[in-house]
C-alpha positions in Angstrom: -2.6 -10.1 -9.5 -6.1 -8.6 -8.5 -7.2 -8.9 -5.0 -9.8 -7.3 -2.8 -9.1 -6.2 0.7 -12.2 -7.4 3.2 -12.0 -5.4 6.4 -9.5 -3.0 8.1 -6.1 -2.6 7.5 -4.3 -3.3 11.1 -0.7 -2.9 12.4 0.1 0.0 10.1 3.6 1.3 10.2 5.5 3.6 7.8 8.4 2.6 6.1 9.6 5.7 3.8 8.9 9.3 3.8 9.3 11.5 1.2 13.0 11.6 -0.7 13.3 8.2 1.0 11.0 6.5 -1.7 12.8 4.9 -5.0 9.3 5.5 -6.8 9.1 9.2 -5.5 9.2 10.6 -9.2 6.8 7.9 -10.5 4.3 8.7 -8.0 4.4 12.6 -8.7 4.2 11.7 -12.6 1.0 9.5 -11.9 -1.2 10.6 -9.1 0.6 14.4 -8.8 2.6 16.0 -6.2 2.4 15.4 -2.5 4.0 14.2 0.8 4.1 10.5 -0.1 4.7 8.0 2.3 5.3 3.7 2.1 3.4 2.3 4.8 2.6 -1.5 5.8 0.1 -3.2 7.0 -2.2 -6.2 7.8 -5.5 -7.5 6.8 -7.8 -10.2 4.8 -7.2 -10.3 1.5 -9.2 -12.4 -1.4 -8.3 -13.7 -4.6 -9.6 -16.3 -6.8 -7.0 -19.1 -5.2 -6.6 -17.5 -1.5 -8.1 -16.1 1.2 -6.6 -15.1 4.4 -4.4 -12.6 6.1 -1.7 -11.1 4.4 1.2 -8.4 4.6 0.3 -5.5 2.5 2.6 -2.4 1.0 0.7 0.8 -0.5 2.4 4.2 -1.3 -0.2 7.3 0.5 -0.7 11.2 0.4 -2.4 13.3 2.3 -5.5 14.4 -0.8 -4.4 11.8 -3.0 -5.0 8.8 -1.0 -3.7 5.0 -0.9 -2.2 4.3 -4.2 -0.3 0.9 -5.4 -1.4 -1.7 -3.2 0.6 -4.7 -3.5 0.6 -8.0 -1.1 4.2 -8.6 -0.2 3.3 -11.6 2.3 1.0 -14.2 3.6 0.5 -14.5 6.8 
């Protein structure tokens, strides 16, 4: 499912930390090592059929960046 983010992400809380991540060794695999984190967040999402505020999950290091954006929600 593609989608673009338009704006800011808002409201953004962390959910996992490090060993606390089911994906931990996937992410190290893909992207390399580093202190990942699970965070959530709000903002404007569009895709062909939607547009509108939605509940997003990404997985983040510090040097990698914001990996694995996926919208869990719809606000």
């Amino acid at each position: 499912m593609q989608f673009e983010i338009i704006g800011q992400i808002t409201n953004i809380e962390i959910i996992a930390v490090e060993n606390s991540i089911n994906d931990l060794e996937r992410l190290n695999k893909l992207y390399g090592k580093g202190r990942w984190r699970k965070l959530k967040g709000v903002a404007v999402v569009k895709r062909d059929d939607y547009t509108g505020k939605a509940e997003l999950h990404w997985y983040e290091a510090h040097g990698i960046g914001k990996r694995g954006f996926k919208i869990k929600k719809y606000l």
